[in-house]
N, C-alpha and C positions, 0 to 999 in steps of 0.2 A: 745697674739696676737689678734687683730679686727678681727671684721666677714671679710672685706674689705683688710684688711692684708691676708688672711688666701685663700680668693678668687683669688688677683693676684700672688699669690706662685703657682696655682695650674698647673700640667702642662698643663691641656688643657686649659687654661688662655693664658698661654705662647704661645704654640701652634698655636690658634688663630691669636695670635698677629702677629708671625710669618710668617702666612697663608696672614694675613691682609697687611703686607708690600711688601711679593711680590707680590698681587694681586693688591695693589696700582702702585707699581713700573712698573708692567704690563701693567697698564690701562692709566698710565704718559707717560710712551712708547710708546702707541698707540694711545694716544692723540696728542703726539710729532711729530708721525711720520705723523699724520692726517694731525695738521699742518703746515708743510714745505711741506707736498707734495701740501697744497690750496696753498702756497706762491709760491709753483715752476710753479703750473698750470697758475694762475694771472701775473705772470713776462713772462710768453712762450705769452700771451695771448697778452702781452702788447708790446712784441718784436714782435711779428709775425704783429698787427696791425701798428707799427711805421713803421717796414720797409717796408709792405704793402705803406706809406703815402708818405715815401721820394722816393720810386719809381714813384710813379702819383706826387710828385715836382718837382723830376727832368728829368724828362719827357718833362713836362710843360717849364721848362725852360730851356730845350734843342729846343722844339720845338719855345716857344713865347720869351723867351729873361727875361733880367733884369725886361723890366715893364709884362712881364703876371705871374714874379713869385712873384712880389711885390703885384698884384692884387688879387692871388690865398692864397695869404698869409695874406692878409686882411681880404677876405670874410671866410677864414676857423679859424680865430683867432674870431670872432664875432659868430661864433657858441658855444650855451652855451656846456658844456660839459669840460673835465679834462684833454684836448689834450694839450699841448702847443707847439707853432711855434714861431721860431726865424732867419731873415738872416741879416746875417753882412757884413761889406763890409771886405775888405783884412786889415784893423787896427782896426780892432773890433765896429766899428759902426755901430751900429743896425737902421737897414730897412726896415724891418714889423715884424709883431708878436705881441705879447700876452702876451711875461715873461717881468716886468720889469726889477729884477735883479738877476744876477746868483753868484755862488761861483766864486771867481778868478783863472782864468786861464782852468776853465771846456770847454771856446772855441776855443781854442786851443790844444785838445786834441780829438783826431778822436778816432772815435767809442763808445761804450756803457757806460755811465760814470751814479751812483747815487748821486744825489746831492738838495742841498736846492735852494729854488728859492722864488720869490715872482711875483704875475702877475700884468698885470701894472691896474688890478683894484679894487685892494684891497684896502679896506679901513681902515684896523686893523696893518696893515703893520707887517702882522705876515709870518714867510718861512713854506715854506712846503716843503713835498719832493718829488721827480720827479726822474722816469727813463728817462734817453734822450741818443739820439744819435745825434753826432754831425760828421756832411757829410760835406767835402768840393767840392765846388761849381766849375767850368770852374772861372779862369779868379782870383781867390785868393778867392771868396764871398765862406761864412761856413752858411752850415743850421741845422739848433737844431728842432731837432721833437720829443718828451716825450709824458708823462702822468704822472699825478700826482697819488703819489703810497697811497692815503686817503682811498682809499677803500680796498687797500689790508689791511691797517693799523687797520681798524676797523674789516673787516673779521679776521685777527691775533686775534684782541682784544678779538671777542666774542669767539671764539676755546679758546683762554685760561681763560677765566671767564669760561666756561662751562667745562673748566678740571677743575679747582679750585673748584669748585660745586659739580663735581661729586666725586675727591678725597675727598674730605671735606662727601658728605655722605659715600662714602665706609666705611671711616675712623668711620665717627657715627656708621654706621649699624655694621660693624666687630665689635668695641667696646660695641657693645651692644649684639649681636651674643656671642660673647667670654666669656660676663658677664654672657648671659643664660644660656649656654653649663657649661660654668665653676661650676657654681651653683648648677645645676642638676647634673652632675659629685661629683663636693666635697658632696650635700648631700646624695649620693649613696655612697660616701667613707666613709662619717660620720657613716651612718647606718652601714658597715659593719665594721670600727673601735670600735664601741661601743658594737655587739657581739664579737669581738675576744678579748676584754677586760672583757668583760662577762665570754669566757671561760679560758683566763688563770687568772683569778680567782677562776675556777674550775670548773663552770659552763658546762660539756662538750658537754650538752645536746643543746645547741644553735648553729642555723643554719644560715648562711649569708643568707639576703634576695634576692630572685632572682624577678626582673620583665618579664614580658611576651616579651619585647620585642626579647630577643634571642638574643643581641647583646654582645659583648667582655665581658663586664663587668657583663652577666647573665652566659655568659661560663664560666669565671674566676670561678666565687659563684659557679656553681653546681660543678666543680672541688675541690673546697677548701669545700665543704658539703661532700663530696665523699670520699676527705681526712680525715674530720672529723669524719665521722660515722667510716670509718677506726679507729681512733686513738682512739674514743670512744671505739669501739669491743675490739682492744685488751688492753685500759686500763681497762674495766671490768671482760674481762680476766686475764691480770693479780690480778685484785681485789682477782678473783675467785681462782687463783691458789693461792694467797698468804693465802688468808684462808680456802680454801681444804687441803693445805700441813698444816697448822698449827693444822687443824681439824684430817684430815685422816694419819699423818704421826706422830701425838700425841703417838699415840696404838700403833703402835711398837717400839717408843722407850721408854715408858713408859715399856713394855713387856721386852724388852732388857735391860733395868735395874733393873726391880723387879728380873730377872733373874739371873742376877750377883750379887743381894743383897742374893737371896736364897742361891746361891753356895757357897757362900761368909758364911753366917749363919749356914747353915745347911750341906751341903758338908764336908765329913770327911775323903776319899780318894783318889785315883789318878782316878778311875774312873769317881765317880762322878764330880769330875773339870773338866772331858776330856767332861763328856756328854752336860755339863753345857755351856763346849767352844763349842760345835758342833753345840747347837741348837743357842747362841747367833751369829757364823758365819752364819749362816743359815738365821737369822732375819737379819743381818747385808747385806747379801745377797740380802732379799727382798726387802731393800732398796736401795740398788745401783742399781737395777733393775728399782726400781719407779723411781729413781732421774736420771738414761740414757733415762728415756723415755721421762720424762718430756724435757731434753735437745734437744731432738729428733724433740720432737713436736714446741721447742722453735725457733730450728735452720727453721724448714719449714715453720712452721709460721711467721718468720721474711725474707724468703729468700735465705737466706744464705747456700744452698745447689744446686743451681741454677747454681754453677759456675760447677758443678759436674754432668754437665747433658750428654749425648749422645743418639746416638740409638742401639736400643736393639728391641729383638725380645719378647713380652710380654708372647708369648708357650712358652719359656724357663725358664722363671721365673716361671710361674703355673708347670711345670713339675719339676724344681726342689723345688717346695715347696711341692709338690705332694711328690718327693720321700723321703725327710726330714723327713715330720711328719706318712708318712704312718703307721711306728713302732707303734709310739702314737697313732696313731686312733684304731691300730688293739687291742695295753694292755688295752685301754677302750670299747672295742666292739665296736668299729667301724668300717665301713668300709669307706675306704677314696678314692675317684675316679679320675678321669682328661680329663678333654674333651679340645680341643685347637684348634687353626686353626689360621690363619697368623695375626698378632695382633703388627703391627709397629707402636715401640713408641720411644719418642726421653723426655727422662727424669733420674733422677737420679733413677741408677737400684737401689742401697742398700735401698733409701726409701722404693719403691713399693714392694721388696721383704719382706721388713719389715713388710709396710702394709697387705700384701696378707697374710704373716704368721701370722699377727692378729690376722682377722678375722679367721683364719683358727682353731688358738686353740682356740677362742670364741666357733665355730662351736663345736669344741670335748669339749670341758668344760659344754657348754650349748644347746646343740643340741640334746640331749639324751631324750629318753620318759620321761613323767614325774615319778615319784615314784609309785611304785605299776602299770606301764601302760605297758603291753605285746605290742610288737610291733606287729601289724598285717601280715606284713612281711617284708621282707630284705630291701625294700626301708626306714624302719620309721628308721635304724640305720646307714642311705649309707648318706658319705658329697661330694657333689660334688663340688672338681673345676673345673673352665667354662675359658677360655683366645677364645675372638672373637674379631672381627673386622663389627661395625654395623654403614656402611658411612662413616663419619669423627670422629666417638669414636671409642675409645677401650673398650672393657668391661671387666675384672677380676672378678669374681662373684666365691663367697661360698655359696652352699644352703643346710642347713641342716632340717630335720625335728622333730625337738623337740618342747619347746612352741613358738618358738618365741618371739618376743617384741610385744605389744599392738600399735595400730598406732596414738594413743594420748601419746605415751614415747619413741620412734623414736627421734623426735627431742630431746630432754631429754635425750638420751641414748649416743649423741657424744659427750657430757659433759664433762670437765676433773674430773674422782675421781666420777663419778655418777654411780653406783653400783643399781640398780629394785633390789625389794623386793624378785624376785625368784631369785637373783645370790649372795646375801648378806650372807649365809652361806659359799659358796667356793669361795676359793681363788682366787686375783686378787686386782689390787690396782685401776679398772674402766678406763687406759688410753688407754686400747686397742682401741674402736672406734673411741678418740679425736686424736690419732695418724693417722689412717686411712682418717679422712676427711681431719688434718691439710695437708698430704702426695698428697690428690687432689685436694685440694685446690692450691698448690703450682704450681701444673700440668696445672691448671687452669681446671681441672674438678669437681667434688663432688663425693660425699659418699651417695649412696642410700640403700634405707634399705626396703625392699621389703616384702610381705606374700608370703611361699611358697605351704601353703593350705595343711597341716598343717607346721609350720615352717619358720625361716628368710631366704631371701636370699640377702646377704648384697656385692652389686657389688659397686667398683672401674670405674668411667666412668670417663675416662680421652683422650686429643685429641690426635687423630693419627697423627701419625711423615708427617708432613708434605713432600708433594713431594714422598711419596714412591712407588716404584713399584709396577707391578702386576708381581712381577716376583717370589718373594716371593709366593705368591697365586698359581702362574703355576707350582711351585715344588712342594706343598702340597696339591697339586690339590687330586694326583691319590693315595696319601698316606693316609694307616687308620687311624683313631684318636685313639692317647693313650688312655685307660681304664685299670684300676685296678680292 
């Protein structure tokens, strides 16, 4: 297809054009109505002055008779000007006046008639046309009083040359207007046809070009870049998961079968087969664990949990993950706490208890002093959970004090399968925190990861249920906060 083909396809080609015929049609319309309304004012102009005339004639020859209207009719037919005067006797023989000849039968017919005429001093012996009225007289005499309608003629004429002219430029400048717009349009489309050919080539990393103007088609582009760094994140995500699982999920089942090869070799009783089945359940275990999490993360990160949302109160989720893992904190030396206060959130509970429980065995896994380090006292082995309400967030926060993360591997730590050099001995497959932020991101909040001087303290900030009471707050006004 032509640059020129490719131009009048576009819509706002079309558009234009569109724009350009009713704006024609408009401007023919009120050209139109221009005029007929000069034609209407020239004909009132020309009837008000003829009957103006045949009142002062027949006045005249009411008053002077036959010879003062034959006299009044002479002297006013020798006035130059576009009047014309006619009287005739009772068989149409004309008496004084100015017209030589008229259409047949126009005197004979009373009142306002248009018609051709010729005056009797024409030389070209060409008609013209004339409004007249034709009066009859006392006594059978008809008198013809007009003007000739030449000037209306030529005032018509020039209103419609000057519609002609002006439609004729609309019609240029639209078409040329329509060409520019068009132009500018399709090569804004061009540019942004030729990155999204760019990226479904593969290219993901290309952005539609936006102009400063701010207009439709800058909105569109930062919407569709918006989309894109989207579809970018989580195809690198998946990149990332597809070779973490290839990488980190290699080891155990490499483990799971070197293990059923030994039992298989070396195994010589019912015991040993049974220990041999316990621990491949066990590994087979570990990873149906990895593989519901990744699911977990997959469903929140794409959405798909959303439909499952309501309101809930965020202290009853800290308190029952508080009373859940208490057990576990205490067989590890810990001590596990709960602080709460009124914390309305309108989201799916099973995620964020999910999350909250994350973090929470992060906190007893990796929260502990470090090796060979005496705690100074009960607070370096106390993990606290936190459920608050701070304005329009909620907060959910774990704070333990062991080493913490370093704040150049924070970002690095919500990783899927990204395991720091201090956690790489115990157990864990790294999806805990990638769960926790996918879990507020969905919320439409984040996953912050905080120093707690010494120790993380890793809070859940996600938005308060819109619209909620203080009524909630006025119950747990006067009541004391849970602690363990």
């Amino acid at each position: 297809m032509t640059a020129f083909g490719k131009l009048i396809r576009t819509t706002a080609f079309r558009l234009t054009l569109v724009y350009l015929l009713l704006f024609a049609l408009f401007a023919a319309s009120l050209l139109a109505y221009f005029a007929w309304n000069t034609r209407r004012l020239i004909t009132e102009q020309i009837s008000t002055t003829v009957n103006a005339e045949i009142g002062e004639i027949t006045d005249i020859y009411n008053r002077r008779g036959l010879r003062g209207l034959q006299g009044t009719m002479a002297n006013r037919a020798l006035r130059p000007g576009a009047n014309l005067y006619l009287v005739t006797t009772p068989n149409g023989q004309a008496l004084a006046g100015n017209v030589g000849a008229l259409a047949p039968g126009v005197m004979n017919v009373q009142g306002w008639t248009e018609t051709a005429y010729r005056r009797l001093d024409d030389q070209d012996n060409t008609d013209h046309r004339a409004l007249v009225r034709v009066t009859e007289l006392t006594n059978g005499f008809r008198l013809l009083v007009g003007r000739d309608l030449e000037e209306r003629r030529r005032l018509f004429g020039i209103v419609a040359k000057a519609a002609q002219w002006s439609i004729l430029v609309v019609v240029v400048l639209g078409i040329g207007g329509g060409i520019f717009v068009a132009r500018r349009v399709l090569h804004r489309i061009d540019a942004m046809t030729g990155t999204t050919q760019r990226i479904m080539a593969g290219d993901l990393s290309g952005r539609l070009p936006v102009g400063r103007s701010g207009d439709e088609l800058d909105r569109l582009a930062e919407n569709l870049n918006a989309m894109l760094e989207r579809i970018e994140a989580l195809m690198t995500g998946l990149k990332e998961v597809s070779d973490n699982i290839a990488h980190d999920l290699k080891t155990p089942l490499t483990r799971l079968r070197n293990r059923a090869e030994e039992a298989l070799a070396k195994s010589g009783c019912e015991a040993d087969y049974r220990a041999a089945l316990e621990r491949t359940i066990e590994e087979s275990d570990g990873l149906i664990r990895t593989f519901n999490a990744l699911l977990m993360i997959a469903r929140a990160e794409s959405g798909q949990a959303r439909g499952n949302m309501n309101d809930f109160d965020g202290a009853d989720v800290a308190n029952g993950i508080h009373e859940l893992y208490e057990p576990l904190a205490e067989d590890d030396g810990m001590t596990l706490q709960v602080k709460t206060g009124p914390a309305p959130i309108h989201g799916n509970r099973e995620l964020i208890s999910q999350a909250l429980a994350n973090l929470v065995e992060n906190a007893i896994k990796y929260g502990k002093p470090g090796a060979g380090v005496q705690p100074l006292n009960a607070q370096a082995s106390e993990i606290l959970i936190e459920a608050r309400r701070e304005g329009d967030q909620v907060l959910l926060s774990v704070t333990d004090h062991g080493p913490g993360i370093p704040e150049g591997d924070r970002k690095h730590a919500v990783e899927r399968f990204v395991r720091l050099e201090a956690s790489r001995t115990l157990p864990g497959s790294g999806l805990g925190l990638s769960l926790a932020s996918a879990v507020a991101t969905l919320h439409g909040g984040e996953l912050r990861l905080g120093d707690a001087h010494p120790g993380l303290v890793a809070t859940l900030v996600l938005p308060a249920r819109a619209g909620s009471s203080d009524r909630l707050a006025a119950q747990t006004q006067d009541v004391p906060q849970k602690a363990a």
